[in-house]
C-alpha distance (Angstrom), angle and dihedral (degrees) to the residues before:
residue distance angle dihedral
X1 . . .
X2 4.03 . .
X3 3.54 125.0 .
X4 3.93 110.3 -116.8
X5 3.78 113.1 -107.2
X6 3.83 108.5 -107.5
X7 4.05 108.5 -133.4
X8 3.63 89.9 -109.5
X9 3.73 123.2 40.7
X10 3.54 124.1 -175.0
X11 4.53 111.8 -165.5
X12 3.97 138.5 158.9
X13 3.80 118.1 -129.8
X14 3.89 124.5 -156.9
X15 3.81 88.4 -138.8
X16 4.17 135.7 106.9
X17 3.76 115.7 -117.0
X18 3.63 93.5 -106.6
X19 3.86 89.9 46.0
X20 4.21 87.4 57.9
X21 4.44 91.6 39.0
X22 4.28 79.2 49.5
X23 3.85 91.9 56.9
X24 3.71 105.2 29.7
X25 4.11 94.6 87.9
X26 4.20 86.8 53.7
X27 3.50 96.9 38.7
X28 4.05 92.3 45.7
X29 3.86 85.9 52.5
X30 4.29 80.8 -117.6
X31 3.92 92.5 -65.4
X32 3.32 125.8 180.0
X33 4.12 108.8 -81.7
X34 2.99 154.8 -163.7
X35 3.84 132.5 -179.6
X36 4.00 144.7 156.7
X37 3.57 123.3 178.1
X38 4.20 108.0 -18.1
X39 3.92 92.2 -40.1
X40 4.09 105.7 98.2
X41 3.67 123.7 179.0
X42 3.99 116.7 -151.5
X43 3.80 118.9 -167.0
X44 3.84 109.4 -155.0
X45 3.84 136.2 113.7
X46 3.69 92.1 47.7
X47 3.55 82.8 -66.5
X48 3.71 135.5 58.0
X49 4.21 135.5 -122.2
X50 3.34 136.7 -120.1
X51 3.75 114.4 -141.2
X52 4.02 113.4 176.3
X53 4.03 110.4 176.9
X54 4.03 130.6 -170.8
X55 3.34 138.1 174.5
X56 3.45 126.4 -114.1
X57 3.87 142.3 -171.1
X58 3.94 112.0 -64.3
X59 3.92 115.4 -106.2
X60 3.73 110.7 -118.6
X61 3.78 122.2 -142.8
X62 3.76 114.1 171.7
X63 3.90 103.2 -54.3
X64 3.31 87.2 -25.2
X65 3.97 122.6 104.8
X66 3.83 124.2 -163.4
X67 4.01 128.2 -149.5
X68 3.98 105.8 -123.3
X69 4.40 117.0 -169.1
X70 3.39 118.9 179.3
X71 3.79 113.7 -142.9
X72 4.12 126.7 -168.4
X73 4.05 108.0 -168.8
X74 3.77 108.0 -163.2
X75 3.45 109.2 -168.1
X76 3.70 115.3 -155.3
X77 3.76 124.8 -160.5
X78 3.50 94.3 -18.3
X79 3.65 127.0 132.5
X80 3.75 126.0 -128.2
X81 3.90 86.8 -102.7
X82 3.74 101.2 56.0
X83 3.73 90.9 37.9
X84 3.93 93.8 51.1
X85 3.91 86.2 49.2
X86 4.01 86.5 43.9
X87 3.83 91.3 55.3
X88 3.89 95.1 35.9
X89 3.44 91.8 65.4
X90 3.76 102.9 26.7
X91 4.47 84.8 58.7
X92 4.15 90.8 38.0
X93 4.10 84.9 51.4
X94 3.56 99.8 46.8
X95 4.33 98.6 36.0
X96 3.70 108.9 119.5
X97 3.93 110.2 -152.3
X98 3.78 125.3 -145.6
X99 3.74 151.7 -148.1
């Protein structure tokens, strides 16, 4: 079962700014947009979605040091379908695999 998406979401990403600007065409499915500075507007789902990023302090592991981006989605007039299928494919887009 999946957990409805809330109409704002608030989540930390272990990627680079540039990494997240890379993926945002793919994981937006190429939606319309519109952005300036780390505020980007996506219109989709008979709505559109807020995405606000910022970079934060690296986590450190050893000698090892992590990327962190916080992300805010604000998903306006959107229903709980389109903005499950939003995030779906957004977090399937931008998953990094391992090993």
């Amino acid at each position: 079962m999946l957990m409805e998406v809330p109409e704002e979401l608030h989540r930390e990403m272990g990627c680079t700014r540039a990494e997240f600007l890379r993926w945002l065409p793919g994981a937006t499915r190429h939606a319309p947009m519109d952005g300036e500075g780390d505020v980007f507007r996506v219109r989709c789902g008979g709505g559109s979605v807020e995405i606000t990023i910022e970079e934060r302090p690296p986590r450190r592991i050893a000698s090892i040091a992590l990327p962190v981006l916080a992300v805010r989605f604000c998903f306006l007039g959107m229903d709980a379908g389109a903005r499950q299928a939003f995030l779906s494919w957004f977090d399937a887009y931008t998953r990094r695999g391992g090993g």
